[in-house]
C-alpha positions as CSV (number, residue, x, y, z in Angstrom):
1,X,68.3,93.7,120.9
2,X,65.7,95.2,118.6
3,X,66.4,98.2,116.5
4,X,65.3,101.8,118.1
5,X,61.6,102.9,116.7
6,X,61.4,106.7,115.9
7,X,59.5,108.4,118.5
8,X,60.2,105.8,121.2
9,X,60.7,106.8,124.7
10,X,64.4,106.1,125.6
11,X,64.4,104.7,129.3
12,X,60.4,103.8,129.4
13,X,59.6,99.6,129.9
14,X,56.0,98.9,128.8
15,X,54.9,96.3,131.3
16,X,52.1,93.7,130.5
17,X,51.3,91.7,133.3
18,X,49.6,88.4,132.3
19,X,47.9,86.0,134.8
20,X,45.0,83.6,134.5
21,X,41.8,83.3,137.5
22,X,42.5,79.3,137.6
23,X,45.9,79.7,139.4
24,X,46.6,81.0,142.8
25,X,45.2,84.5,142.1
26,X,46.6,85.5,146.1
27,X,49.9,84.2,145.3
28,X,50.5,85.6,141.7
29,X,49.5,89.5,143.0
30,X,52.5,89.0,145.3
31,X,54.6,87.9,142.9
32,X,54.0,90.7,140.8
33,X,54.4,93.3,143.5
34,X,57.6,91.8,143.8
35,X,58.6,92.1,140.5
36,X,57.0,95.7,140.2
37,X,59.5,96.7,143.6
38,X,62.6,95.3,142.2
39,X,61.5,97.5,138.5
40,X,60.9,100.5,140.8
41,X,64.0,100.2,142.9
42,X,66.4,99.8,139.8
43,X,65.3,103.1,138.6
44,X,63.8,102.3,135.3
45,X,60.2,104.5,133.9
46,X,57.6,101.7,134.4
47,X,54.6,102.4,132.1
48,X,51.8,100.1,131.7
49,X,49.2,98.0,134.5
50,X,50.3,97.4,137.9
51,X,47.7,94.7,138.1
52,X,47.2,91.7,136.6
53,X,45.6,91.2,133.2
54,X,43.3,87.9,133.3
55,X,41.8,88.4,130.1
56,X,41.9,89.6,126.4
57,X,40.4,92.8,126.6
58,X,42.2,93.8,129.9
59,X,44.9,93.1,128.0
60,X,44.1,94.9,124.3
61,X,43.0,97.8,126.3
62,X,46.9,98.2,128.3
63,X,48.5,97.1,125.0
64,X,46.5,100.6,123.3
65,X,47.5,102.5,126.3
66,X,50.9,101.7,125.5
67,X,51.0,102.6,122.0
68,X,50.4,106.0,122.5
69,X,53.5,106.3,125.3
70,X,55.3,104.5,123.1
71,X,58.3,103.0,125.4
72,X,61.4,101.3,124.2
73,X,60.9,98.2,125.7
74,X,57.9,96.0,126.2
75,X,58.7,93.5,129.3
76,X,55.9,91.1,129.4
77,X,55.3,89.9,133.3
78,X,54.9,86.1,132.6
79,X,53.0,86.2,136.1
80,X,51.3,82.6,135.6
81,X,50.8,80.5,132.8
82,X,48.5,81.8,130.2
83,X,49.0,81.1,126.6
84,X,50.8,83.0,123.9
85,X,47.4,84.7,122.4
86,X,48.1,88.4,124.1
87,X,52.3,87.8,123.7
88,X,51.3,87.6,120.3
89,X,49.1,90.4,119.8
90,X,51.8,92.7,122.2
91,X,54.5,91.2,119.5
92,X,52.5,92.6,116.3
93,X,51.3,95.9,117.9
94,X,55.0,97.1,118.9
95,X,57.9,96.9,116.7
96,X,60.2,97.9,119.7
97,X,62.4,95.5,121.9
98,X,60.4,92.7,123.7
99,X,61.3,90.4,126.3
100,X,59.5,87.9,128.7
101,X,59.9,87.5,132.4
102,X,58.6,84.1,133.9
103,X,58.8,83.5,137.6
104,X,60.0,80.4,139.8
105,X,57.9,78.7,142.5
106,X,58.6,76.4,145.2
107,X,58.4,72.5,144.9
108,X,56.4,72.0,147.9
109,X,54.6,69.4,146.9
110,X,51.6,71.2,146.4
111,X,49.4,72.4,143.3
112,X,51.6,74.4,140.8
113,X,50.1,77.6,141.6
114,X,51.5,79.8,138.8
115,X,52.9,77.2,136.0
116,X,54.8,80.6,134.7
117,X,57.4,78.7,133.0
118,X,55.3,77.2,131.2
119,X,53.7,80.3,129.7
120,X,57.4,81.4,129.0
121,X,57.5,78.5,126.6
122,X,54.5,79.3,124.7
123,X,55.1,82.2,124.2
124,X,59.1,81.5,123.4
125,X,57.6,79.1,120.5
126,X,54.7,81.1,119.2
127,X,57.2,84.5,118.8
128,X,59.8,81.5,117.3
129,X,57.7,81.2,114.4
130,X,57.0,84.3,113.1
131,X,60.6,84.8,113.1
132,X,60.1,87.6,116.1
133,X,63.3,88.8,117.9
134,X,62.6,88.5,122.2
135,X,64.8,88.0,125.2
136,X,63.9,85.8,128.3
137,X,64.4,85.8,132.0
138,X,63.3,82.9,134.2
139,X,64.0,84.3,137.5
140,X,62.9,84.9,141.5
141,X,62.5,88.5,142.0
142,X,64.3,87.9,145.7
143,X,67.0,86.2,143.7
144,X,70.6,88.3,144.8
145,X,71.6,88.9,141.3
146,X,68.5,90.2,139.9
147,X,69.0,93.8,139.5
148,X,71.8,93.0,136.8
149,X,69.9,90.2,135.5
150,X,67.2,92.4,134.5
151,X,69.9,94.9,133.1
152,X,71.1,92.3,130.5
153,X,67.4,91.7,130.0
154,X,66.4,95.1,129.1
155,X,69.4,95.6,127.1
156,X,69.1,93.0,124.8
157,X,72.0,90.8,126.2
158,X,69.3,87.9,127.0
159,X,67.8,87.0,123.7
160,X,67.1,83.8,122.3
161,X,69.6,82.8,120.0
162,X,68.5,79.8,117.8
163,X,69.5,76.9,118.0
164,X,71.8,74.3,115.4
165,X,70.8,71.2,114.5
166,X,72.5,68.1,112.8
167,X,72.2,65.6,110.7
168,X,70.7,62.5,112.0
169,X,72.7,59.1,112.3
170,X,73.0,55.7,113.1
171,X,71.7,52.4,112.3
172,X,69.8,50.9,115.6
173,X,67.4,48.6,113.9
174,X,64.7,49.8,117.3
175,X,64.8,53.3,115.4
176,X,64.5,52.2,111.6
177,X,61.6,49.6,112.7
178,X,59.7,52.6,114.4
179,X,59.9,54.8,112.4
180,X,59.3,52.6,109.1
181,X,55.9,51.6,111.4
182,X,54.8,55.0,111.1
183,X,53.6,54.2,107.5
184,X,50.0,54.1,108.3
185,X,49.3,55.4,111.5
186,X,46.0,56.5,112.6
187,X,45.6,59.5,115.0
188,X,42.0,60.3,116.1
189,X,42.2,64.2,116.9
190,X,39.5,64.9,119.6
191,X,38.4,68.3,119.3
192,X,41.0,71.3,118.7
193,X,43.2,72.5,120.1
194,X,43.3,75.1,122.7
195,X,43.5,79.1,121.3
196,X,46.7,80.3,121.9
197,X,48.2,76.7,122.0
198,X,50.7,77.5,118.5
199,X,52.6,74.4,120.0
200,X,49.8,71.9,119.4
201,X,48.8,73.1,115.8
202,X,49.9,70.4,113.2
203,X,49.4,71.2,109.1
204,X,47.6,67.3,108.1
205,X,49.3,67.3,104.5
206,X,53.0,68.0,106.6
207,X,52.5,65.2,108.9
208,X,51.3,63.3,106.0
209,X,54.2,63.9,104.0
210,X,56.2,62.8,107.3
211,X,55.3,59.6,107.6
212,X,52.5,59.0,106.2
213,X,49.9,59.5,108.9
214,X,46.8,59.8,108.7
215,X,44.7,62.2,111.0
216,X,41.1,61.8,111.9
217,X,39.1,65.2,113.0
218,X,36.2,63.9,115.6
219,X,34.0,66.2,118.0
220,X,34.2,66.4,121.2
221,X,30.5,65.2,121.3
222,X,32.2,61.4,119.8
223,X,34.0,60.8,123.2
224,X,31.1,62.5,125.6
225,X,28.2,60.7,124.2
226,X,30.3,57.5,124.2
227,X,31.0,58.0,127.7
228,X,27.4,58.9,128.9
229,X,26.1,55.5,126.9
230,X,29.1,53.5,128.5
231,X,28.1,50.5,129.8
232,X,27.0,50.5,133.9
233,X,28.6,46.9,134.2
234,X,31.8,47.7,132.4
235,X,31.8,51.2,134.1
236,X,32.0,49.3,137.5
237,X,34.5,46.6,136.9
238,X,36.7,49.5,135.6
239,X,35.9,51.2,138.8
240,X,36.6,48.1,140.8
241,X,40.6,47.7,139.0
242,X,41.2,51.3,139.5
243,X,40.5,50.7,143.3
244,X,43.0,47.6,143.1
245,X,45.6,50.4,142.3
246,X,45.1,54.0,143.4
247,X,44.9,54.9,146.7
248,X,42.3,57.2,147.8
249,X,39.7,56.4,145.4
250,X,36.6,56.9,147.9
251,X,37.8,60.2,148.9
252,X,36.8,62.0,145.5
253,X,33.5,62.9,144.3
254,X,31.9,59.7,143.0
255,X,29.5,60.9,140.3
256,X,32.4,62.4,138.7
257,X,34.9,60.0,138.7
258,X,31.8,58.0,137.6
259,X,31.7,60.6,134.1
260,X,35.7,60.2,134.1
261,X,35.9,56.5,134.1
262,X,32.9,56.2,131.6
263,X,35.3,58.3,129.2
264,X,38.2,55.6,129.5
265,X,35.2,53.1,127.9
266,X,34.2,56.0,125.1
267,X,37.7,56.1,124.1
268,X,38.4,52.9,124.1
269,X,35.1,52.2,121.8
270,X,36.3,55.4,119.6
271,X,40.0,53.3,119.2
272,X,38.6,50.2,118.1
273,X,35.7,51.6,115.8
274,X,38.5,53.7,113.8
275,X,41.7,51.7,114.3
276,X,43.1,54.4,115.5
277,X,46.9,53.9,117.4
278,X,46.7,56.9,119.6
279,X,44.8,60.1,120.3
280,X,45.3,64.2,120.6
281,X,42.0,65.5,123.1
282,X,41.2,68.4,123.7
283,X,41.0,67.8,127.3
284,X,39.7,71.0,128.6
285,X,38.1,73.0,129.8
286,X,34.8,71.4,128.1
287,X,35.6,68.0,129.7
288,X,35.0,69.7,133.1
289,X,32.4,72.2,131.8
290,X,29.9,70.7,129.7
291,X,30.5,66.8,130.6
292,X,31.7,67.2,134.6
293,X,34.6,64.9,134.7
294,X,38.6,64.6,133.9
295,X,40.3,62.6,130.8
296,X,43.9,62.4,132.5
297,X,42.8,59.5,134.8
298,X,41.7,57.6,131.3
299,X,44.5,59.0,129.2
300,X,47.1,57.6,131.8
301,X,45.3,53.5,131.5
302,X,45.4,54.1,127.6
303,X,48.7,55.1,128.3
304,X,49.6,52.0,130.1
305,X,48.3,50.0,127.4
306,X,50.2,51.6,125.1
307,X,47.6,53.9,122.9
308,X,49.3,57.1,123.5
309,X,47.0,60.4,124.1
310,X,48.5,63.9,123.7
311,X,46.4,66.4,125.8
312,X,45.5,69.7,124.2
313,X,44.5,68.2,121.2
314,X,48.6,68.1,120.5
315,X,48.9,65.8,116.8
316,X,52.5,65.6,116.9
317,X,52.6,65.4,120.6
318,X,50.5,62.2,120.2
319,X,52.9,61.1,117.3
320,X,56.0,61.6,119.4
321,X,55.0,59.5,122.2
322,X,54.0,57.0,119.8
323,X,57.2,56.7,117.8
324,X,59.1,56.6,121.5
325,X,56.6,53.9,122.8
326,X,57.8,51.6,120.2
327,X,61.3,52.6,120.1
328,X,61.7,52.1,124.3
329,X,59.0,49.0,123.6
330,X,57.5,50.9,127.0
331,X,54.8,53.5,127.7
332,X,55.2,57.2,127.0
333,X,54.6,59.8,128.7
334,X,54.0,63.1,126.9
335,X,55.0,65.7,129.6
336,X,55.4,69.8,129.9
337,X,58.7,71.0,131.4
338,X,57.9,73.4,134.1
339,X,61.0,74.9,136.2
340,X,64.9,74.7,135.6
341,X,66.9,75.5,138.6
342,X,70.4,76.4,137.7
343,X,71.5,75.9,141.4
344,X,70.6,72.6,141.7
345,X,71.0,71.9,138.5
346,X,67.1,69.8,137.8
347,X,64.1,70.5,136.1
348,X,60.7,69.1,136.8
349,X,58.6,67.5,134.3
350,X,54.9,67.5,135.4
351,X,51.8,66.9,133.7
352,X,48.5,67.4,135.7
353,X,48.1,63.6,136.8
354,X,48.8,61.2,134.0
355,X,51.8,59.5,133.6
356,X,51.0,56.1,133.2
357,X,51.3,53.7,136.1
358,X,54.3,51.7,135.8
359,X,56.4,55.1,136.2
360,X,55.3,55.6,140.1
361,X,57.9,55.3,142.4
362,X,57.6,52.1,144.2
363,X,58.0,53.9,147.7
364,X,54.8,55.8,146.8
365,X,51.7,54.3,147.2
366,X,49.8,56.0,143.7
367,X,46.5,57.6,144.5
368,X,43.1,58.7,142.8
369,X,43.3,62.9,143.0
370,X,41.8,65.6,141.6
371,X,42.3,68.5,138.7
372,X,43.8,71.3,140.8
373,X,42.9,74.4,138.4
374,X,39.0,72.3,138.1
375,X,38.5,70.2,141.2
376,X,37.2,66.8,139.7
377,X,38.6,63.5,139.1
378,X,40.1,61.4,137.8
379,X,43.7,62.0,137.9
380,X,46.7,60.3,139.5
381,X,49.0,61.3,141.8
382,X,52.9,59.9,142.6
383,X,56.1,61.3,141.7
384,X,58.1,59.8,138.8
385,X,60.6,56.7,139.9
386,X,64.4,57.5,139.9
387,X,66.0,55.8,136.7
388,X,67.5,57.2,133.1
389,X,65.0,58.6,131.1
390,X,64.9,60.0,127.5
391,X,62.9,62.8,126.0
392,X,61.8,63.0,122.2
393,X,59.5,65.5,120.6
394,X,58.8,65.4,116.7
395,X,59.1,69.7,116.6
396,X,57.3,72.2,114.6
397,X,59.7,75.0,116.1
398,X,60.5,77.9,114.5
399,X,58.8,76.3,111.0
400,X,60.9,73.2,110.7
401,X,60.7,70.1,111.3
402,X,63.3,68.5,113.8
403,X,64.0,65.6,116.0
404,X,64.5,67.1,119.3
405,X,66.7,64.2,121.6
406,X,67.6,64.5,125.2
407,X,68.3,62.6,128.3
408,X,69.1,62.6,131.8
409,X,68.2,61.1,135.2
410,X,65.0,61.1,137.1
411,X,66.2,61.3,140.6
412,X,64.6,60.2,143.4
413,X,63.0,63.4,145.3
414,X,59.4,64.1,146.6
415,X,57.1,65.0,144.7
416,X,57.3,68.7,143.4
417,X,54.0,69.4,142.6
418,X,50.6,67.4,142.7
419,X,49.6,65.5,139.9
420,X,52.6,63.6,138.0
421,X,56.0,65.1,138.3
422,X,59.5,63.9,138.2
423,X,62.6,66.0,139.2
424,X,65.3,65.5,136.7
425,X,68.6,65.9,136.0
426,X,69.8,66.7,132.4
427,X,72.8,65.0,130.5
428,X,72.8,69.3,129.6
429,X,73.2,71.7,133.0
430,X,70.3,73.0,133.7
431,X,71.0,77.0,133.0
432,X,72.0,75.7,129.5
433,X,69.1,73.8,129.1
434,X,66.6,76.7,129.6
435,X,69.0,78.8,126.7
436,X,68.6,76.1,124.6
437,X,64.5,75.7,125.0
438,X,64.0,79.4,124.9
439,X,66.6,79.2,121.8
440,X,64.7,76.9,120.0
441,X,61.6,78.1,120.6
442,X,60.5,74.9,121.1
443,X,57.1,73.1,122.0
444,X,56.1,72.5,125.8
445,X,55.3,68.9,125.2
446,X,57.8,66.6,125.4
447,X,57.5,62.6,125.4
448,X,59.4,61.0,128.5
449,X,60.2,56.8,128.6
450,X,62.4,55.2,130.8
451,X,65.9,54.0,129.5
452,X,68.3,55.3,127.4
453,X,66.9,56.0,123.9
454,X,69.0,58.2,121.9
455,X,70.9,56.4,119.8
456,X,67.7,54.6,118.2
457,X,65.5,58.0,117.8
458,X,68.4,59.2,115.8
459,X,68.5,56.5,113.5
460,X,64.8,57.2,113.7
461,X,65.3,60.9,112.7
462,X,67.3,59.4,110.1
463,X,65.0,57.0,108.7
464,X,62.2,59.8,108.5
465,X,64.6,62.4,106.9
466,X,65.0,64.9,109.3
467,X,67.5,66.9,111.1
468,X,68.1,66.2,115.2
469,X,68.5,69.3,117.4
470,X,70.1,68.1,120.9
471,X,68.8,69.0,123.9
């Protein structure tokens, strides 16, 4: 993988090891002295921090250290989730081999304390499209077949090989209507996205050129100042039907969920004002900073209802779910994946706590929660209920535009992680299924509705004039 670059230390890795403050700071340094003990005890030159790097400069300042001991291979320690800003920076400053190693973590039940898959994915996409070279591990340091794992890492026998689509097909009236009902949409775009966040960037004259949509750009400010004027009466019967549902409502703090509640009103005002069919928000970290309360509560009832929002200020995130909400006739859910586990052959899809509703398992009783990373409502809580389930996502990857189709089972397990999450099992085996994500470099949103979809969102795909890559 990667051709040798003149002067190059033969046997030296360049290490990277990138982490953010908001996860589980205790648990990601053990992770990493795990990972730096299995590099030690397989004999390889380690160069580079043996601490984590939480933040740009750290990181510019180890990625200069490197270049002047120029090593052969640069092994970025995908510690936690952070997003592809530093990857990259590391991918323009070295010419040499590059690979990423992202880290597994129990499903407990409990917060996702390093979400390092899903930094892999960033970073897999953002390298995708500038065309750059990289190989991937997703692996447990304590796992037994690590040592050689690594080996095929660091000699290039792990790369990510892209992937082939197809030509659309079929006929399924569901998935000619929806996508003909594209013509027209109207997506309000709440702020922008995230720095770092290649996978929620969207060109307006390509999606235009799509479908025909239309993008609004509004500020932030729109949706806070139409929550703080939200009405006190309409504020507390909202309250009052959100205590009908979730469990645990009294338990959080009430002058936030308060702020949160006010911004299911704001949007609401903002979607009738503009005529707008669904939303892309930036939903942090200026929701929790500047107003003091969560949009995931809200986006999950706007779910419900069917005006789709895509978190992150994702465009075509917002766009997928929408085209798959009116092909399934049902709610979407727009989703990150966040651990494959070839053994038992599942993923989980999670999203911080707001699938809509009507996707809890019944055996759960759903319940009021808050952010884990920020600490304030409102967000929901429940695993996913077991039933077939299809994924769509309208991709950017790699600089084309593709139909990305899959499907598979949500099974009926405990919840993995707080928030909204759904253990699933793949129509693809899960260790293919992570080849073929890293492979296509693809986007880590991903719209989930119940039922089985597929054959309609291809003739969708068709209908729109666009290739279908499988998952």
């Amino acid at each position: 993988m990667g051709s040798k670059v003149k002067g190059a230390n033969e046997g030296v890795v360049g290490i990277l090891p990138l982490a953010r403050p908001t996860f589980d700071v205790g648990f990601a340094e053990e992770r990493l002295e795990a990972m730096l003990a299995v590099l030690d005890r397989v004999g390889w030159q380690i160069a580079g921090p043996r601490s984590l790097l939480f933040d740009a400069e750290a990181t510019r300042a180890a990625i200069a250290d490197l270049q002047a001991r120029q090593p052969a291979h640069i092994l970025i320690l995908q510690v936690t989730f952070t997003d592809a800003a530093m990857t990259s920076e590391a991918a323009k400053a070295f010419d040499q081999a590059l690979s990423i190693w992202a880290i597994p973590e129990p499903r407990k039940g409990g917060r996702l304390r390093l979400n390092s898959f899903c930094g892999l994915n960033l970073a897999a996409h953002a390298l995708g499209l500038v065309g750059r070279d990289f190989g991937y591990l997703y692996a447990d340091p304590a796992a037994p077949d690590i040592d050689d794992n690594l080996a095929e890492l660091l000699s290039g026998r792990r790369r990510a090989l892209p992937i082939a689509t197809r030509a659309a097909t079929g006929d399924d009236p569901r998935g000619v209507a929806a996508a003909r009902s594209l013509k027209g949409v109207r997506i309000a775009r709440i702020g922008r996205h995230p720095d770092g966040f290649d996978t929620c960037a969207y060109d307006p004259g390509r999606i235009a050129d799509l479908a025909d949509v239309h993008v609004d750009e509004l500020e932030l400010a729109a949706m806070f100042d139409g929550g703080r004027g939200a009405d006190a009466a309409e504020v507390a019967a909202l309250r009052a039907t959100a205590s009908g549902r979730l469990a645990k409502l009294d338990a959080v703090d009430q002058e936030q969920l308060d702020r949160s509640l006010r911004l299911k009103l704001a949007l609401d005002g903002i979607r009738r004002a503009g005529g707008y069919d669904a939303f892309a928000i930036r939903c942090w970290p200026e929701t929790f900073t500047e107003y003091g309360g969560a949009v995931c509560g809200p986006v999950a009832m706007l779910g419900e209802a069917k005006t789709p929002c895509a978190c992150e200020a994702d465009v075509y995130g917002a766009l997928s779910s929408l085209l798959l909400q009116r092909v399934a006739d049902a709610p979407a859910f727009l989703t990150d994946l966040v651990d494959l586990d070839g053994e038992d052959d599942t993923g989980v899809v999670w999203h911080c706590g707001q699938a809509p509703l009507s996707m809890a398992d019944p055996d759960f009783a759903a319940e009021a929660t808050i952010h884990t990373n920020r600490k304030m409502p409102l967000l929901y809580q429940f695993p996913l209920k077991p039933g077939r389930v299809t994924f769509f996502r309208i991709s950017q990857a790699r600089g084309e535009t593709v139909a990305v189709i899959g499907g598979g089972e949500m099974l009926k397990r405990p919840m993995a992680f707080t928030g909204t999450s759904g253990v699933v099992r793949f129509d693809t085996p899960a260790k293919d299924m992570l080849d073929r994500v890293m492979g296509a470099a693809l986007e880590h949103h991903m719209a989930l509705a119940y039922g089985d979809h597929r054959d309609a969102l291809g003739a969708a795909a068709k209908t729109l004039g666009i290739p279908v890559l499988d998952l």
